[in-house]
MARNUMAR-857481 format. One record per residue: residue in one letter; x, y, z of N, C-alpha, C in turn. Coordinates in steps of 0.2 Angstrom, whole numbers, padded with zeros to 4 digits, always signed. Each point is the difference from the previous one (the first is absolute). Example, Ala and Ser with C-alpha at 12.3 -4.5 7.8 and 13.67 -1.06 7.14 Angstrom:
2
A+0066-0028+0039-0004+0006+0000+0004+0006+0000
S-0002+0005-0004+0004+0006+0001-0004+0005+0003
This chain:
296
X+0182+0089-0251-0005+0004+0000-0005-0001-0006
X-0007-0002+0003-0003+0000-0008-0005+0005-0002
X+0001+0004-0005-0002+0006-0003-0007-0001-0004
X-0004+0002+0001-0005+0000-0006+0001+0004-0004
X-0003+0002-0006+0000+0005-0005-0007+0000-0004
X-0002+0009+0002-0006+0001-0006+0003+0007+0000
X-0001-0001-0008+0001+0007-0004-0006+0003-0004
X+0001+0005-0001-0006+0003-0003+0001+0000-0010
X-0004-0007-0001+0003-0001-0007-0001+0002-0008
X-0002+0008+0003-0004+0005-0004+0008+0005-0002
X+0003-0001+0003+0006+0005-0002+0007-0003+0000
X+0001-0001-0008+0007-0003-0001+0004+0000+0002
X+0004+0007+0006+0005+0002-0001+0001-0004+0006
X-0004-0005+0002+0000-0001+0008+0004-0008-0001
X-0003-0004-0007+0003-0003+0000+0005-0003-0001
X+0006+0005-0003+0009+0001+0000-0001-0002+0007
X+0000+0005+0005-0001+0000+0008+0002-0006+0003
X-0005-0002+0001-0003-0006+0002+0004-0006-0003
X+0003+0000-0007+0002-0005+0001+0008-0002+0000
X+0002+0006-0001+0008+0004+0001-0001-0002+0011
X-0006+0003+0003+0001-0003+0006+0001-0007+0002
X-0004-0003-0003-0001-0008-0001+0008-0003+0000
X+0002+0003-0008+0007-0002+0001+0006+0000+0005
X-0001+0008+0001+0006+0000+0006+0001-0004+0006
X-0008-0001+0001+0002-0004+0008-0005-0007+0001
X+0001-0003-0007-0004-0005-0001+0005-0006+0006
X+0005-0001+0002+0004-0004+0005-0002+0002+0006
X-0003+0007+0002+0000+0004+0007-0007-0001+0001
X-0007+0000-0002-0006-0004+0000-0002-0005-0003
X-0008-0003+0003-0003-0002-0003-0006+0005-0003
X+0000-0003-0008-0004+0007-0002-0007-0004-0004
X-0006+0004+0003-0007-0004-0002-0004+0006-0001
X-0003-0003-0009-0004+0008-0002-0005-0004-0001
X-0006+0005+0000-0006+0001+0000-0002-0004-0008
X-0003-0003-0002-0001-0003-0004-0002+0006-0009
X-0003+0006+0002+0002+0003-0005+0005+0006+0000
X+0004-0001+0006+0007+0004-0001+0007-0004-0006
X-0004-0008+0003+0004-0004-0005-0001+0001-0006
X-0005-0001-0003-0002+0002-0007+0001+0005-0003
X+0000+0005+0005+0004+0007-0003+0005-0003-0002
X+0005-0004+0005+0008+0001-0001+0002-0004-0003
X-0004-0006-0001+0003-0007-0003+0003+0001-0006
X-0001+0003-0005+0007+0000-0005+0006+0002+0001
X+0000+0008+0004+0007+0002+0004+0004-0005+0003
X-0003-0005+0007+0002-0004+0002+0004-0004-0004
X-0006-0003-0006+0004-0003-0003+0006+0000-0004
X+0000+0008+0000+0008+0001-0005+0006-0001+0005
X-0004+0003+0006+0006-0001+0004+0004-0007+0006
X-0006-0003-0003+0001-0008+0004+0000+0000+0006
X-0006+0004+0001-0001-0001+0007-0007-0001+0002
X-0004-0004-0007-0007-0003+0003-0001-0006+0003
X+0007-0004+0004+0001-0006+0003+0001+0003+0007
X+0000+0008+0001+0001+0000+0006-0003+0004+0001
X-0006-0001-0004-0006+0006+0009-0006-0005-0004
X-0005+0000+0007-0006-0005-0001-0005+0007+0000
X-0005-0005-0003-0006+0006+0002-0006-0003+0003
X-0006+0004+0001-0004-0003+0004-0006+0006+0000
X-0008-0003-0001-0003+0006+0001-0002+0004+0005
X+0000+0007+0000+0001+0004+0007-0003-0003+0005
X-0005-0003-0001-0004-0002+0007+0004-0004+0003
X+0005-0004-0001+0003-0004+0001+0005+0001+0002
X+0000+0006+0003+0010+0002+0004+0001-0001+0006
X-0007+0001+0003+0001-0004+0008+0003-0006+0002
X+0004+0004+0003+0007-0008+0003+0005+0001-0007
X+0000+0000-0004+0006-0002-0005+0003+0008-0001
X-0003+0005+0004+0007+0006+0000+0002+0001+0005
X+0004+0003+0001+0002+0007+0005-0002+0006+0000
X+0001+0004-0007-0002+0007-0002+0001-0001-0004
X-0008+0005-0001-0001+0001-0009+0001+0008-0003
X+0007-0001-0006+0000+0006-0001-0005+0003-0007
X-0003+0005+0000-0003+0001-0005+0003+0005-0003
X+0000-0001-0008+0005+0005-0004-0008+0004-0004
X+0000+0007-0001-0005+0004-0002-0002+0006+0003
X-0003+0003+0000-0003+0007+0004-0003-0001+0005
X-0005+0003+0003-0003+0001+0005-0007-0006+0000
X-0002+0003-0007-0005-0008-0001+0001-0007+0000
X+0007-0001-0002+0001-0007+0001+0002-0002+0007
X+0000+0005+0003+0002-0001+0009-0007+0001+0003
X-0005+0003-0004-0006-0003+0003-0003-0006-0002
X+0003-0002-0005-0003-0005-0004+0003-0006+0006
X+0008+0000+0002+0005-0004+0002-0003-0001+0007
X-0003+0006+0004+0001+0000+0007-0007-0007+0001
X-0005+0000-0005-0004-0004+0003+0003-0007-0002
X+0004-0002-0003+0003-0005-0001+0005-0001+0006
X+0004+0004+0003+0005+0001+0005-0004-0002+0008
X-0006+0003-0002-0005-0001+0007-0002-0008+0000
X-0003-0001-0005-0002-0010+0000+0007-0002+0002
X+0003+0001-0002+0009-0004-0001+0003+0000+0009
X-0004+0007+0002+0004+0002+0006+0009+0000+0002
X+0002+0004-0006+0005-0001+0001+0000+0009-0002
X+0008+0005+0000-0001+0006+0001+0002+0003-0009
X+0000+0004-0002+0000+0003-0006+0004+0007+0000
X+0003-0004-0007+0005+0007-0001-0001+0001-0008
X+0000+0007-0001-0002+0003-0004+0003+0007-0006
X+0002-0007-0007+0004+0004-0003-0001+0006-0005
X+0003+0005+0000-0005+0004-0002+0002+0002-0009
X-0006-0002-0005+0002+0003-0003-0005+0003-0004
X-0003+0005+0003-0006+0004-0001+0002+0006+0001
X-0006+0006+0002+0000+0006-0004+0003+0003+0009
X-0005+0000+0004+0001+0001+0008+0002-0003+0005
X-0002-0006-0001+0005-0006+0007-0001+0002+0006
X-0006+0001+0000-0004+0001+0011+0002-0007+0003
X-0001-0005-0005+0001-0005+0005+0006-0007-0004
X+0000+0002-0006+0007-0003-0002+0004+0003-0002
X+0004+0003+0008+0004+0004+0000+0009-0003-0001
X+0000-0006-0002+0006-0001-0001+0003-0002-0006
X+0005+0005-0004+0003+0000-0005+0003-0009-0003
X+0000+0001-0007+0003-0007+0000+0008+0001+0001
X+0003+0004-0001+0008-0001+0002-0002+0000+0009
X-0005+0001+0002+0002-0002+0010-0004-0008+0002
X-0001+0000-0006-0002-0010+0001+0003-0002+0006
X+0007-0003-0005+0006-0004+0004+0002+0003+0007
X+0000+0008+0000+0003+0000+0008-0009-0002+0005
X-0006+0001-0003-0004+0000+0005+0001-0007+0000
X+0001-0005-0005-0002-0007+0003+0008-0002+0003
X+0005+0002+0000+0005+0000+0005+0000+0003+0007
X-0003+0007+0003-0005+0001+0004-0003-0005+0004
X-0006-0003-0004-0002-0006+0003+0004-0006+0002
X+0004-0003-0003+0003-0003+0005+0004+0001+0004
X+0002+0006+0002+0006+0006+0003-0009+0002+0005
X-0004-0002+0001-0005+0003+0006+0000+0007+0000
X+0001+0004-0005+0002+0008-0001-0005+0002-0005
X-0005-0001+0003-0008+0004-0003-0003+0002+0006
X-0005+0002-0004-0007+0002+0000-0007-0005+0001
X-0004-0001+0004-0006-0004-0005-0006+0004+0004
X-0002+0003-0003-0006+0004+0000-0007-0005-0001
X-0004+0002+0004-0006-0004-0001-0007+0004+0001
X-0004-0001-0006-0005+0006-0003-0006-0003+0002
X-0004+0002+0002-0008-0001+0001-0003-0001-0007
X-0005-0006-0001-0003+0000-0006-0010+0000+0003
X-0001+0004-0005-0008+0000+0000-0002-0008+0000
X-0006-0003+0003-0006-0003-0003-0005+0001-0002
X-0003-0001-0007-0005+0003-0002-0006-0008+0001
X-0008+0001-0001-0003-0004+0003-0007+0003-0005
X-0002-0003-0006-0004+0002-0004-0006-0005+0001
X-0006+0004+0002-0006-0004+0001-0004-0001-0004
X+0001-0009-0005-0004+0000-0004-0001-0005+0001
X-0002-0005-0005-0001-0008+0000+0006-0002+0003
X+0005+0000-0004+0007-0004+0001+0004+0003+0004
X-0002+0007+0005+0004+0004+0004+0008-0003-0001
X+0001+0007-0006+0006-0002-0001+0005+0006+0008
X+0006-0002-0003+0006+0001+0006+0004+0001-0006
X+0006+0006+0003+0004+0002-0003+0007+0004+0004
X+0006+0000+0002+0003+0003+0002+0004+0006-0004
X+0001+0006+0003+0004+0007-0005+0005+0000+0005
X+0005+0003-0003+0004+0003+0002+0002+0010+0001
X-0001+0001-0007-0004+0005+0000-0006+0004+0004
X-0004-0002-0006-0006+0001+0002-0007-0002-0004
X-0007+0001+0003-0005-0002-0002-0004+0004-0003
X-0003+0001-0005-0004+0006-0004-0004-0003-0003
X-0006+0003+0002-0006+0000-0001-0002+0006-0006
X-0003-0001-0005+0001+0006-0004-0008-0003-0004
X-0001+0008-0004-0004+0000-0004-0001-0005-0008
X+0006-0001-0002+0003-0005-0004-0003+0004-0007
X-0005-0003-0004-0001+0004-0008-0007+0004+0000
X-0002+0001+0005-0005+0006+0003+0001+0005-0001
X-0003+0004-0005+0000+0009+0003+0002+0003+0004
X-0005-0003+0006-0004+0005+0001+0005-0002+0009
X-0002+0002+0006+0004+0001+0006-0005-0007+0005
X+0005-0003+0003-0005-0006+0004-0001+0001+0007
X-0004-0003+0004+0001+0002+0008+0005-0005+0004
X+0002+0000+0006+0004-0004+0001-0002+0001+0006
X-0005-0005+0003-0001+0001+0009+0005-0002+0004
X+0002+0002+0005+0007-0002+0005-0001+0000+0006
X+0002-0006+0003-0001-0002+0008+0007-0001+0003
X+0003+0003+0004+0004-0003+0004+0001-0003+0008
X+0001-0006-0001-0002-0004+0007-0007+0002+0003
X-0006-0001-0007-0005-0001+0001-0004+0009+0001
X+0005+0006+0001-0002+0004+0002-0001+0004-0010
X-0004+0001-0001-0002+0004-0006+0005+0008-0001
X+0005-0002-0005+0005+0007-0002-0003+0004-0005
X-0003-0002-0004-0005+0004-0006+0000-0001-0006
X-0003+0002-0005-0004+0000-0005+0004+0001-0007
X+0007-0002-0002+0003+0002-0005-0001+0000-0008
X-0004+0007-0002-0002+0001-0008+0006+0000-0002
X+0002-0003-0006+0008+0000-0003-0001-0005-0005
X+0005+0003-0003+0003-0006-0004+0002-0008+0002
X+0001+0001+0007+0004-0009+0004+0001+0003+0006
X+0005-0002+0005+0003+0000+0005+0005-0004+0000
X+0006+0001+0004+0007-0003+0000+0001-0004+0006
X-0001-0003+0000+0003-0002+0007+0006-0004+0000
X+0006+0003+0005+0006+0000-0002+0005-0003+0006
X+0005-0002+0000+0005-0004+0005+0006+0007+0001
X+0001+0000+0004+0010+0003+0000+0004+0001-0005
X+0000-0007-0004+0001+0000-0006-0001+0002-0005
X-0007+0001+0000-0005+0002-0007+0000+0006+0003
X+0003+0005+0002-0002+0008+0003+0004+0002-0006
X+0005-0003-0004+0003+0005-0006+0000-0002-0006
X-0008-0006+0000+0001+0000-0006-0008+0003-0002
X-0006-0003-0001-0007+0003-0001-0003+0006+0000
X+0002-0005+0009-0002+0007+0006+0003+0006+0000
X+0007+0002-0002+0002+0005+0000-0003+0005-0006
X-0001-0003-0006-0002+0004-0004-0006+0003+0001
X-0002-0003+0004-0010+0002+0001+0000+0006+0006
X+0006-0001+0004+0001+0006+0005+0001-0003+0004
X+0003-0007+0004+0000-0002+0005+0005+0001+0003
X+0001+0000+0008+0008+0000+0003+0005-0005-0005
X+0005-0001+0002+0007-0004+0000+0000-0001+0007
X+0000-0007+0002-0001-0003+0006+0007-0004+0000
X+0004+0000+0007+0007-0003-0002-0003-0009+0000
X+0006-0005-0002-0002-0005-0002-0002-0004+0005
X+0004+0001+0008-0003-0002+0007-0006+0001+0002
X-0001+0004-0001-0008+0006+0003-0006-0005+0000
X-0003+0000+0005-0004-0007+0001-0008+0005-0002
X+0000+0001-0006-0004+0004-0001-0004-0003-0005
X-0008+0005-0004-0002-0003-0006-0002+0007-0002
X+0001+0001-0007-0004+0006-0001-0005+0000-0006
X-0007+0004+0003-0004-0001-0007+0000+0005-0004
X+0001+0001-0008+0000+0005-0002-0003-0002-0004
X-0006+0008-0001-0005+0000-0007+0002+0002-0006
X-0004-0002-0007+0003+0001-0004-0005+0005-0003
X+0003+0005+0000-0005+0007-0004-0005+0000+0002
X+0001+0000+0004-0008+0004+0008-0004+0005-0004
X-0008-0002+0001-0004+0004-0002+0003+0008+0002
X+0002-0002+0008-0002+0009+0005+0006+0000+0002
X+0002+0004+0000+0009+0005+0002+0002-0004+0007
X-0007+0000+0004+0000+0001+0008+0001-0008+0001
X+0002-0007-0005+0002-0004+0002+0007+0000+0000
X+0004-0005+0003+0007+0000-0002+0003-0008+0005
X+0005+0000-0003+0003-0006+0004-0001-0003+0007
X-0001-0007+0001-0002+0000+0010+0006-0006+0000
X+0005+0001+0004+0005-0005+0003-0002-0003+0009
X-0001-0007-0002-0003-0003+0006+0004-0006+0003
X+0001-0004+0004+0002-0005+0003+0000-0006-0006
X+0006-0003+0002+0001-0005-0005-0005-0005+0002
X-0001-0002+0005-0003-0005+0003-0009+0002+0000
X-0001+0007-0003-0008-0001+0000-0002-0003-0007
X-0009-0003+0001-0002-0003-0007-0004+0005-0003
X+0001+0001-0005-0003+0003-0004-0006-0005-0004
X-0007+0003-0001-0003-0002-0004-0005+0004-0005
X+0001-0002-0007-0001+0005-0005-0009-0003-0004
X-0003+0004+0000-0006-0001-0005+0002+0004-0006
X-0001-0001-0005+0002+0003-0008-0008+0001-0005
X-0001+0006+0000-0005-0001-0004+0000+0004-0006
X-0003-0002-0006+0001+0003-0007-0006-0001-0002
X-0003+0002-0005-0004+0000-0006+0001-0005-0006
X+0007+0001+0000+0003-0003-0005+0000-0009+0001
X+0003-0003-0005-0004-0008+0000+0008-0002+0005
X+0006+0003+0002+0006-0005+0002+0002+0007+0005
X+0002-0004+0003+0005+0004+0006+0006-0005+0000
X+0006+0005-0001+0007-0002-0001+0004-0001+0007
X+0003-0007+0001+0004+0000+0008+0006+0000-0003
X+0007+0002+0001+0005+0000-0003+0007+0000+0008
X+0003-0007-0001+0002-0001+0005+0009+0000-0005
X+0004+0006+0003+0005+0000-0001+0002+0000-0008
X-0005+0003-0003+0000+0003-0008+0003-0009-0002
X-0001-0005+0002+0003-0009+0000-0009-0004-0001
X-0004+0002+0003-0007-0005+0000-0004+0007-0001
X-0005-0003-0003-0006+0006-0001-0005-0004-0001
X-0006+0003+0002-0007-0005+0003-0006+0005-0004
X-0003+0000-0005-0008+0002+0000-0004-0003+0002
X-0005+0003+0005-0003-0004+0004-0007+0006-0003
X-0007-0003+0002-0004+0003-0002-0006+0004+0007
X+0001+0006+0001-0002+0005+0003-0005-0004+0006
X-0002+0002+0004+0004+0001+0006+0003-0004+0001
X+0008+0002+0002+0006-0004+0002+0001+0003+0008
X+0002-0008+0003+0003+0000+0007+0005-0002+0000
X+0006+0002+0006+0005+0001-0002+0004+0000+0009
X+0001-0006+0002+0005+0004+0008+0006-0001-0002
X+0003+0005+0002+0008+0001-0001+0004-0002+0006
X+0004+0000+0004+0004-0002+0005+0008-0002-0001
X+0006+0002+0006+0005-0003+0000+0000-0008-0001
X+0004-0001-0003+0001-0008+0000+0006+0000+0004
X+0000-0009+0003+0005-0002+0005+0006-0001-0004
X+0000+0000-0006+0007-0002-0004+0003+0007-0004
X+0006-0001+0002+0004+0006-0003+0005-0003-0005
X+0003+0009-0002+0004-0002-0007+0006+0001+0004
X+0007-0003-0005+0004-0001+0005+0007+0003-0006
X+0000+0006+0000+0006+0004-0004+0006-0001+0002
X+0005-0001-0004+0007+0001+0002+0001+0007-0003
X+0004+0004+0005+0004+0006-0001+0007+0000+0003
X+0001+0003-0004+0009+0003+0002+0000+0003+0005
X+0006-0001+0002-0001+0002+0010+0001+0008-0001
X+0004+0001-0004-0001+0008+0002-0004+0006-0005
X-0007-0006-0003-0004+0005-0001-0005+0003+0005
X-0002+0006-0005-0003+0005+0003-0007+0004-0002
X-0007-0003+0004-0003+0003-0005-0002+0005-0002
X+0002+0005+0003+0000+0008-0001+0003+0003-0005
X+0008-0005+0000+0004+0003-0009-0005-0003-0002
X-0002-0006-0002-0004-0004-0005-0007+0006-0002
X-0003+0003+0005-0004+0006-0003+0003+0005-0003
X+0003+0005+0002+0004+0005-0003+0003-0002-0008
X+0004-0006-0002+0000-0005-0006-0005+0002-0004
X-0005-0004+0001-0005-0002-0002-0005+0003-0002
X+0000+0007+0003-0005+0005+0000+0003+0004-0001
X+0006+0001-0001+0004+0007-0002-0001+0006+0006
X-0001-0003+0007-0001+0005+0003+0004+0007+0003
X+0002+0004+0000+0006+0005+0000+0002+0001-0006
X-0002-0004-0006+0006+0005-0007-0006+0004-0004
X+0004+0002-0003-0003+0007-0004-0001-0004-0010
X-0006-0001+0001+0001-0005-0008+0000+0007-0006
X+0000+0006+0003+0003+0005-0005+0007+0002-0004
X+0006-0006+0006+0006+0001-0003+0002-0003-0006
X-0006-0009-0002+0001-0003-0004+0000+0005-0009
X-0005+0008+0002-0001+0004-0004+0005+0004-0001
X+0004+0000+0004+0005+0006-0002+0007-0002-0003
């Protein structure tokens, strides 16, 4: 089995990790790191003799030379990892060493049994809907989220408008700070904060949510995965901000067009077969505990 590896090279305590894994089961894979995962770890390696036994390569480059790519880091590096996982088209598993873990829910001590799993055909593989975004400018850029896509007011005072169409049919006029537009996925990270549902991670859905609505009387609209959205952006101010998976951000200068839509490529998670994602909310939101006993 050949394993890629990106970690998230911002936090030391990852690198023991990572390379304490390296060594256990350097005879059980092939192991191939991201060209600045190496450089984090190239001195480690080297104390521990084991820079003769992993190659590396740059991420764009993992296509055909993995299997699975595990990303070691929080939620961010699993966004960062998932658009690498999608070119590579191979499925992603997600080590977690962050604050929450929506999506790199898997501890480092359950590594080894999740990639013993995998051979043992004893998982999980969930596969996630990702937005395409489709920016009209000279260069119409393209961009895929996992998450989600935000359109925001960016270093503007003041509130922008945000015209919205779907499938061509006109939704309305959003005064606010940006708007969310969010995957099943992104329902518990952005979107949640601003007031959006929690959409389960199957739910062939898309939901837009405003960010600090001028009028009380707007709120969240959950619509078909499959319909296209297209967005006018308009500001006073000299940049209007696209922000695709808190990973790419775009100023673009007023008025900005924008169609959003499902893309035909999905992300490809490995999970443990007897996870659950209901316990994963109640966790992770402390849903049911009383945070007044930590006071008593």
């Amino acid at each position: 089995m050949k394993l890629g590896i990106i970690a998230n090279i911002n936090k030391s305590e990852i690198k023991e990790s990572v390379v304490d894994f390296v060594a256990k089961n350097v005879d059980s894979y092939d192991f191939i790191l991201c060209k600045l995962t190496f450089k984090f770890l190239e001195k480690s390696l080297a104390s521990k003799r084991l820079l003769n036994k992993v190659r590396y390569i740059n991420e764009d480059k993992f296509k055909n030379k993995i299997d699975y790519l595990v990303s070691f880091g929080g939620d961010g590096t699993m966004l960062y990892s998932a658009n690498i996982a999608v070119k590579a088209d191979v499925p992603l598993i997600g080590v977690n060493f962050g604050k929450l873990g929506f999506l790199a829910d898997v501890s480092y001590s359950e590594l080894e049994q999740i990639l013993n799993d995998i051979r043992d055909n004893n998982y999980n593989l969930e596969e996630r809907i990702l937005l395409e975004g489709e920016i009209f400018s000279v260069d119409k850029k393209r961009f895929l989220a996992l998450n989600d896509i935000v359109i925001e007011k960016g270093g503007w005072s003041r509130i922008i408008e945000i015209n919205t169409w779907v499938n061509k049919k006109f939704l309305t006029t959003y005064r606010s700070d940006g708007l969310i537009i969010s995957t099943p996925t992104g329902s518990t990270g952005y979107s949640l904060s601003t007031g959006g549902p929690i959409l389960l991670p199957d739910s062939n859905v898309i939901v837009l949510s405003p960010i600090c609505p001028h009028t009380l009387a707007v709120r969240p609209v959950v619509i078909p995965c499959d319909s296209e959205i297209l967005i006018e952006a308009k500001s006073s101010y000299k940049t209007v901000m696209i922000n695709c998976d808190g990973q790419q951000v775009y100023k673009m200068k007023p008025p900005v067009k924008i169609k959003i839509r499902k893309s035909n490529k999905t992300l490809k998670l490995i999970k443990k077969r007897d996870s659950d994602y209901f316990q994963t909310l109640r966790e992770k939101l402390m849903w049911g505990m009383d945070v007044r006993e930590n006071f008593l």
